[in-house]
N, C-alpha and C positions, 0 to 999 in steps of 0.2 A: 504494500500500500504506500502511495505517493504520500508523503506529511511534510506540510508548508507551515513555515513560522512566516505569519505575514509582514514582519518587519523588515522580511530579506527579500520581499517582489515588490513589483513597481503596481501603483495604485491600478493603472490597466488591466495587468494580470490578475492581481486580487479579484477585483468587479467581475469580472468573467467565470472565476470560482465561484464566488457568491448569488451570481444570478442564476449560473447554470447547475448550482445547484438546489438551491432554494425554488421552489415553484410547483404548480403554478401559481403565480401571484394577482393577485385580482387588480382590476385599475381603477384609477381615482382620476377621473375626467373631470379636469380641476376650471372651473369657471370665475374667474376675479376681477377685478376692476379696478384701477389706477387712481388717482385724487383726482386726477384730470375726466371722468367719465369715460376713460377708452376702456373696452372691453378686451379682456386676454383669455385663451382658452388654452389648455394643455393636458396630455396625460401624464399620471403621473403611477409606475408600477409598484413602488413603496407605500404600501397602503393596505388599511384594513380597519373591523370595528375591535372598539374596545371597550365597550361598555353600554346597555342600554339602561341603565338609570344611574347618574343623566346620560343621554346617549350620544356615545362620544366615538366621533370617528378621526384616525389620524393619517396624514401619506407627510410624505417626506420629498420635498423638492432639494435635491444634493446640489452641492457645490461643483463645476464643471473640472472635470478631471482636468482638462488639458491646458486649460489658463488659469481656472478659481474663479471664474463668473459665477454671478447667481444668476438666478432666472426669473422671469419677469415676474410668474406667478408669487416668486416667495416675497418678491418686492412690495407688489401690490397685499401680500396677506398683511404684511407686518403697516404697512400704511392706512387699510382699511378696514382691518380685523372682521373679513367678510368672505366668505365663499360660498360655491356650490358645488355640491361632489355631483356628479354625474355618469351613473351608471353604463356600461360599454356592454352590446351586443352584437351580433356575429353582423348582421345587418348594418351595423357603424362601422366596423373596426377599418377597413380602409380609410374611410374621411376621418377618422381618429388618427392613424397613424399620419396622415396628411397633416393635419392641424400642427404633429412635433414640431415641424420645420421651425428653423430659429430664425423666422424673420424679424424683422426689425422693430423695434418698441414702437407700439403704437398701432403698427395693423393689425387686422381683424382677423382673427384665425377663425371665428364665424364664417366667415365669408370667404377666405381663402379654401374652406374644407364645405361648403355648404353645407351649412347647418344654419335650423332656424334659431332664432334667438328668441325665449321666451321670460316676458317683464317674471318674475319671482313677488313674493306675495310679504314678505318679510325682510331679503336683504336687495342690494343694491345690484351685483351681478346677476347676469342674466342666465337662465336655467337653457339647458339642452332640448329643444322640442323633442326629439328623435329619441330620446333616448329615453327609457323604461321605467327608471325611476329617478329623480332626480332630490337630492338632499338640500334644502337650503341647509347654511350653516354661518353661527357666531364663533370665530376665532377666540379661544380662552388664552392659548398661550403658545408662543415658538420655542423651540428648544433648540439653542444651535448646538451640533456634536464635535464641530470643531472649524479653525479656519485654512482647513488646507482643502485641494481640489481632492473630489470626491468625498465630504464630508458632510453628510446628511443634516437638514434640517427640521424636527418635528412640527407640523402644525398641528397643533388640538383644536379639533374642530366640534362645537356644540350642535347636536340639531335640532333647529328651532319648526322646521315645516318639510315633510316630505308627501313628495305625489308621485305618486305610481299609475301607470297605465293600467286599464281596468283590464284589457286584452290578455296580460300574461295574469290573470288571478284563476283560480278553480273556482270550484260552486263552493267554496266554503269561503271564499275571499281570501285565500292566502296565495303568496305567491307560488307558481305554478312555475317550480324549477326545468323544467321541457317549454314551457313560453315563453321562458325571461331569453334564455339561448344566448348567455354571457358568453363572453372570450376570458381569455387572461394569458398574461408575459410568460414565458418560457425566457431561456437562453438565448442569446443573440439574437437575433429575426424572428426568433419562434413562436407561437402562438399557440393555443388549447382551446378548442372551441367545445364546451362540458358539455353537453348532448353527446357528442359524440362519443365520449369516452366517460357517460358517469353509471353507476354503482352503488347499491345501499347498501350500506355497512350497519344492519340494528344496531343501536345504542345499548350496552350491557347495562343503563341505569334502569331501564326499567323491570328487568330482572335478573338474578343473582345466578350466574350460570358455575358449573364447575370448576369452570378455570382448566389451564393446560396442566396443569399439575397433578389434575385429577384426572388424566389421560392416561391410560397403561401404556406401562415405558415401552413395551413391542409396539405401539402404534406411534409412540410420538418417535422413534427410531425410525420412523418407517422413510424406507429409500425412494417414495412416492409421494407421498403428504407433506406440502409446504407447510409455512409458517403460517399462512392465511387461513390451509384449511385446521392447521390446530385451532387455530383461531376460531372459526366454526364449531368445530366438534366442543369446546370449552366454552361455547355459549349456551347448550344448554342447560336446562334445571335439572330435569329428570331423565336416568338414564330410561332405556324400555324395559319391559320384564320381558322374560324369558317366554309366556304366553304371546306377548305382544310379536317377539322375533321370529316363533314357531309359526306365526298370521303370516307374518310377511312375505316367509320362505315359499308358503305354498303360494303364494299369490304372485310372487316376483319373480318372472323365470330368469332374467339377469343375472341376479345375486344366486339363485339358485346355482346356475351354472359356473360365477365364477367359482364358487365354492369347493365344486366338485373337482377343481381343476388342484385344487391345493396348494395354488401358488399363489404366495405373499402380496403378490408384488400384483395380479392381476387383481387380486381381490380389492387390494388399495386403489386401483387404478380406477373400478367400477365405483368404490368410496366416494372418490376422487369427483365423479360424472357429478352424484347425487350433491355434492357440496357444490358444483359449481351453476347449478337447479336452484339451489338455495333450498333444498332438501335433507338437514343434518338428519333429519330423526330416521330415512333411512340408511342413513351412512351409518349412522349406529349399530341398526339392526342389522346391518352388512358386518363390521367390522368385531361387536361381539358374536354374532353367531360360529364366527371362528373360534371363538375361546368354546365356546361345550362341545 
C-alpha cells in the first residue's frame, strides 16, 4: 500500500488524493450577490448538511491552488452574509458545469449557463429556476482553514426558506429519490449520476440484528461471501428453525440441489444469489441447512 505524508506532495497532488478518493460528493450550487447587486452563480463540490435543528448546511469555497485567489462566491458570502444553495440534477449538470468558468467579476453566470433567475422570498440572491430544490440561506459564520492556495473556507449557512418542486415528491410528499435524479463530483471530470447506481442498504436502527459475530466462523471464512453479504446475513433478528428450513428445502429446488452437490463453495454461491434478491432469510435456510 502507497502511504503519503502530505507535507512531502505539492498541494496539486494532495487535491487529486483527496477528491478521488472521497466521493461521491454532493454539490452546492452556490447562488450570491455582491454589495453592488450583481448576481454570481457557482458550484461548489465541498459540501453537505449538518444539522436540521437549526438546519445548517455548509460547502467550502477553497482558496485557488495555483495563485491563492479567492473566488467571487466567498467574497460576496463574507460581504452579504447571504446565499442560496441550489440543488444539481442530471438534467443541469452540463449548464452547471458551464456556469464554473472563471469569468470575470461581475458577469452573469445566469446567463452565460442559461439558467432562469428566480426573485427568493427571504434573501437577496437569486434562487435557480431549474433546479429541484432550492435553499434560501442566512450566512452565520466563515471559517477560514488557512491562507495558503488550496485552503478551504467554511461557510455556515442557516436555512431560513426552502422550495422544492412538487414533480420529484411521492404520494406521501417526501422527496422521491428516483425524481430528484441528483448528480454528484467524482474524481477529476467525473461524475455519478444516483439513479443509476443507487441501493438500499436497511438501516440496522430499527432493529437489533445478530451482528457478524454471530455468524458461524465456516460461513464468515467463506471463500464466497463478501463483506457486504456478512453484512446481510448479520442483519437479521431471528435465525429460522429447523421446521422453517425443512419448508424450504422441499419447496426450493435451487438450494435443494446445490446441497446435494456438497460443495462449499456452490452452496455459498446460491447464498450469495439470494442476498443479492435482498433475500437473507433464504440464504439462511440455505446456509444452515448444511450444518444438520
Amino acid at each position: 500500500m502507497l502511504s503519503i505524508d502530505p507535507n512531502q506532495i505539492s498541494t496539486g497532488k494532495l487535491h487529486q488524493y483527496l477528491l478521488g478518493a472521497v466521493g461521491p460528493r454532493p454539490i452546492a450550487f452556490a447562488s450570491t450577490m455582491d454589495i453592488n447587486g450583481n448576481p454570481n452563480l457557482s458550484p461548489f463540490s465541498f459540501f453537505n448538511v449538518f444539522s436540521a435543528n437549526p438546519p445548517i448546511l455548509i460547502f467550502s469555497p477553497a482558496r485557488r491552488g495555483r495563485d491563492n485567489t479567492v473566488k467571487h462566491t466567498y467574497l460576496n458570502a463574507k460581504s452579504t452574509k447571504e446565499v442560496v444553495i441550489n440543488i444539481v440534477n442530471f438534467k443541469m449538470v452540463q449548464q452547471m458545469s458551464l456556469s464554473s468558468t472563471e469569468y470575470a467579476k461581475g458577469v452573469n453566470e445566469f446567463e452565460k449557463a442559461g439558467f432562469t433567475m428566480l426573485k427568493s422570498d427571504v434573501v437577496k440572491p437569486f434562487r435557480v429556476a431549474e433546479s429541484p430544490v432550492q435553499f434560501e440561506c442566512k450566512i452565520q459564520e466563515i471559517v477560514d482553514l488557512g491562507n495558503e492556495g488550496g485552503a478551504g473556507n467554511l461557510v455556515i449557512c442557516e436555512v431560513v426558506k426552502i422550495h422544492v418542486d412538487e414533480a420529484i415528491l411521492d404520494e406521501e410528499g417526501h422527496i422521491d429519490q428516483h425524481k430528484i435524479d441528483q448528480v454528484a463530483r467524482m474524481g477529476g471530470n467525473w461524475y455519478t449520476r444516483a439513479i443509476m447506481g443507487m441501493f438500499e442498504v436497511p438501516k440496522p436502527l430499527s432493529s437489533i440484528g445478530i451482528g457478524v459475530d454471530g455468524i458461524p466462523q465456516e460461513i464468515r471464512n467463506s471463500k464466497i461471501l463478501t463483506g457486504n453479504d456478512l453484512g446481510k446475513l448479520g442483519n437479521v433478528e431471528i435465525l429460522p428453525s429447523e421446521d422453517e428450513i425443512k419448508l424450504f428445502l422441499q419447496e426450493d429446488i435451487n438450494s435443494s440441489e446445490a446441497l446435494k452437490t456438497g460443495d462449499i463453495d456452490k452452496i455459498h454461491l446460491q447464498a450469495q444469489l439470494y442476498l443479492e434478491k435482498e433475500e437473507p432469510a433464504k440464504a439462511w435456510k440455505l446456509l444452515l441447512a448444511k450444518k444438520q
